[in-house]
C-alpha positions as CSV (number, residue, x, y, z in Angstrom):
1,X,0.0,0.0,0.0
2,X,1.5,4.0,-0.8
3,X,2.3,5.5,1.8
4,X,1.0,8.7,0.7
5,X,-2.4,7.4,0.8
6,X,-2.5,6.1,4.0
7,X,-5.0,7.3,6.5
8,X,-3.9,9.8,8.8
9,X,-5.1,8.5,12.1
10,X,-2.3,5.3,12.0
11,X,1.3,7.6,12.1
12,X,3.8,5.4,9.9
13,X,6.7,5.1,12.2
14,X,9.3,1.8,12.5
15,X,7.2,-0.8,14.2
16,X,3.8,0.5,14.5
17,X,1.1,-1.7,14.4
18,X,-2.3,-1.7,13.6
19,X,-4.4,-3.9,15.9
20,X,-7.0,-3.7,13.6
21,X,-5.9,-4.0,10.5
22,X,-3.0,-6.6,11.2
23,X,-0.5,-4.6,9.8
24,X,2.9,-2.5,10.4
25,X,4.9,-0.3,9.0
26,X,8.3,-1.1,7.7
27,X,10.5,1.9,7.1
28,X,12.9,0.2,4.9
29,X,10.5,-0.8,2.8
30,X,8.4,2.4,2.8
31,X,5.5,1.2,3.1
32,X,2.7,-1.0,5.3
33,X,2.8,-4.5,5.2
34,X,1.0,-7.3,6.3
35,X,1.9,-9.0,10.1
36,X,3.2,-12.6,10.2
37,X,0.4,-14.6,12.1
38,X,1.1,-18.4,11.3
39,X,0.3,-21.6,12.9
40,X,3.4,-22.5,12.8
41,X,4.9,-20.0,15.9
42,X,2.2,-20.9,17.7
43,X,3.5,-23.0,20.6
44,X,2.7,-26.4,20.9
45,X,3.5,-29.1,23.5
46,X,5.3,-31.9,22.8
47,X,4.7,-35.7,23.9
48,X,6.6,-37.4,26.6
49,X,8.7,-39.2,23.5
50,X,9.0,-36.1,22.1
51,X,10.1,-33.9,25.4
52,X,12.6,-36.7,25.7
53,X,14.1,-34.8,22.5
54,X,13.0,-31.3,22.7
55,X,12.6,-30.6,26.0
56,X,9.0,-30.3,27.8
57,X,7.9,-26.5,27.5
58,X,5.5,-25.3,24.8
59,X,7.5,-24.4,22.1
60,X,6.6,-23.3,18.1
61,X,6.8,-26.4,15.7
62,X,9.6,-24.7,14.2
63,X,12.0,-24.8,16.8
64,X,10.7,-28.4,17.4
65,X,12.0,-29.2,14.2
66,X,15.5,-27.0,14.6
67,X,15.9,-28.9,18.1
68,X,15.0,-32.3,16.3
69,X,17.6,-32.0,13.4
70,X,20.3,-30.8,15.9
71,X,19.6,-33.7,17.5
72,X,19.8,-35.7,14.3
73,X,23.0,-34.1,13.4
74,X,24.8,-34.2,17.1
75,X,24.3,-38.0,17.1
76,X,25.0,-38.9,13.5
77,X,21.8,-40.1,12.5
78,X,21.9,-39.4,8.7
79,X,22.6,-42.3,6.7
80,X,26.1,-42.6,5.1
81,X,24.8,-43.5,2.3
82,X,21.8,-42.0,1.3
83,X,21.4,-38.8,3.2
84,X,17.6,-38.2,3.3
85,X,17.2,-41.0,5.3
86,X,17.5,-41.2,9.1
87,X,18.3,-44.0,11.2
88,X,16.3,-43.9,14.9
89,X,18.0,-44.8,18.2
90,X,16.6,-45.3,21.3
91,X,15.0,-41.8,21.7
92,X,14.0,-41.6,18.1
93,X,12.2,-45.2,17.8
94,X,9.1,-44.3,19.5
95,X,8.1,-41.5,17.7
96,X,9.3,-43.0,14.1
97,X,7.9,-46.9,15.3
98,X,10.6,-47.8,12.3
99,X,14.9,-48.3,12.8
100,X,14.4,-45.6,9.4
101,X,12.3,-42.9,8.0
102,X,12.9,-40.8,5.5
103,X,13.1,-37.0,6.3
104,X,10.4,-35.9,4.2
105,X,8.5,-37.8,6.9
106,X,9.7,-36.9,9.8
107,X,7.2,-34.0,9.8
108,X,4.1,-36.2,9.4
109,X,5.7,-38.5,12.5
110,X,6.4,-35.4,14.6
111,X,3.1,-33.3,13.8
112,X,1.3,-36.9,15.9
113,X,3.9,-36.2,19.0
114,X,2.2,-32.3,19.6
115,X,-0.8,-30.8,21.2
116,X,-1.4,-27.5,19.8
């Protein structure tokens, strides 16, 4: 949206918000834009299995997934051999219920270990 034509009762300063309209105004840009509101940073609490992993407290399902592959990485989980798969151990097996998932599933298997 111009700024030129916006309405005189929001002032366009770095970081205002409009409650209303769900908006801000971004200086660099010039110009309003639209507020980030995603599922995704919502916080969520993870299972048991899970808070074995993560740790307990709510957290968005993107740091879950951060956490997880950090996890993944520290411990050398990646398969030599073909890198998009991952092998589970001990903590990992109960929330994969396979020795090896592939990563584009890990999501699907995770998403069942939350409550939003």
């Amino acid at each position: 949206m111009n700024p030129s034509r916006s309405h005189s009762a929001y002032p366009e300063q770095e970081g205002t918000h409009c409650k209303i309209y769900g908006w801000y105004f971004n200086k660099s840009r010039g110009m309003r834009v639209k507020a980030a509101t995603s599922k995704f940073m919502a916080p969520v609490t993870p299972s048991e299995k899970l808070a074995a992993i993560v740790g307990s407290t709510p957290i968005p399902r993107t740091e879950i997934t951060k956490k997880l592959w950090a996890y993944i990485k520290k411990n050398k989980l990646q398969d030599s051999k073909n890198k998009r798969n991952i092998n589970a151990d001990d903590k990992l097996r109960p929330i994969f219920k396979k020795d090896q998932v592939s990563m584009f599933d890990t999501t699907k298997l995770v998403s069942k270990q939350v409550v939003s």
